[in-house]
C-alpha angles and dihedrals in degrees: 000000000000093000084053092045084059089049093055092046097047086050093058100048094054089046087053093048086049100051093041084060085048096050092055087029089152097043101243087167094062095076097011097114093038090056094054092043098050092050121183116331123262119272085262099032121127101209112199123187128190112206117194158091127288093311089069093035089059100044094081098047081051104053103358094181102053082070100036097041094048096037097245113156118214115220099172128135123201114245093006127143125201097274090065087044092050098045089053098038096100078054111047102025114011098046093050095065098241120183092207135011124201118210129206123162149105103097093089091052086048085053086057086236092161088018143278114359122190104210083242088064104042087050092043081059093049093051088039082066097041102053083040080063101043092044090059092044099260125151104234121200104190110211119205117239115263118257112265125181095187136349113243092217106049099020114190094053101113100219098165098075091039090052093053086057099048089045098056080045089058100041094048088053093049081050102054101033088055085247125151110253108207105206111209091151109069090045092051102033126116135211094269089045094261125115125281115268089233092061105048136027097203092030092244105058116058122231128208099298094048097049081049094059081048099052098047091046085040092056100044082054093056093049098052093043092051099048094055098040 
């Protein structure tokens, strides 16, 4: 009777755990704080937010000044897809007044992170975003997913290929909404459609040089979306 006490207990634990990630499934808390701290942009501030995944989370660990010194604000969560993204993007991006947002996502969907994603809704999500910002007046550059052979994590899933496909989804959209594509893709991309070894240690995260070739093509998008705003 005792051994099954600590059965139940344990149970419940772990379900209470469970259902305290579900109530903050977008992770609201992560940037909660920042958000409040930072307040509306100056009369000539250029806010810039980057909305994403790890990719994004990791930018900033990674070069921290190329975000402080030019005023760019980092809104990426580690492991999300684009529903979470979705779900916290009046949060993190609409309700701190940016001029311009950068997104990048959908790796993480293909990876089946919150479950099985068809290409049609992780880019549904990705437009979703997009027309959230323009509604509120605010300038979208649409960045294609990073070219991944094979995910570490859940190997077997043949990305490269899906990735292709989102990509040219994402691409089409950007066209004919009259939307910066910021093309990251074409300039990583290896000869079986994963990332170059010089860019990424895993194949799916970029390290220093291929946050470099980011930074170079991100900056030239910010520029030209800026400048035409």
């Amino acid at each position: 009777m005792k051994n099954l006490k600590l059965t139940v207990t344990s149970l419940l634990f772990v379900l209470f755990g469970e259902l305290s990630h579900a109530q903050d499934w977008a992770n609201f808390e992560r940037y909660k704080n920042d958000n409040t701290k930072i307040g509306l942009p100056k009369p000539d501030e250029e806010r810039v937010v980057f909305m994403g995944n790890s990719i994004t989370d990791f930018w900033i660990n990674n070069f921290p000044n190329y975000f402080l010194n030019n005023g760019y604000i980092d809104r990426g969560i580690s492991g999300q897809t684009t529903p979470q993204m979705l779900v916290r993007f009046r949060a993190d991006v609409i309700n701190i007044k940016p001029v311009v947002v950068i997104i990048l996502a959908g790796t993480n969907d293909i990876a089946g992170n919150t479950g099985p994603s068809t290409l049609e809704m992780i880019a549904d999500n990705i437009f979703s975003m997009s027309e959230l910002a323009k509604s509120n007046g605010i300038k979208v550059i649409l960045c294609s997913v990073l070219p991944v052979y094979d995910y570490p994590w859940k190997p077997g899933l043949n990305p490269a290929e899906k990735i292709v496909k989102l990509n040219k989804m994402i691409k089409n959209y950007s066209d004919s909404h009259k939307i910066f594509y910021l093309d990251y893709y074409s300039s990583m991309v290896d000869g079986r459609k994963g990332m170059k070894a010089e860019y990424s240690q895993d194949g799916v995260h970029p390290n220093k040089s291929g946050y470099e070739v980011m930074m170079d093509l991100c900056s030239q998008a910010i520029k030209i979306v800026l400048i035409n705003k």
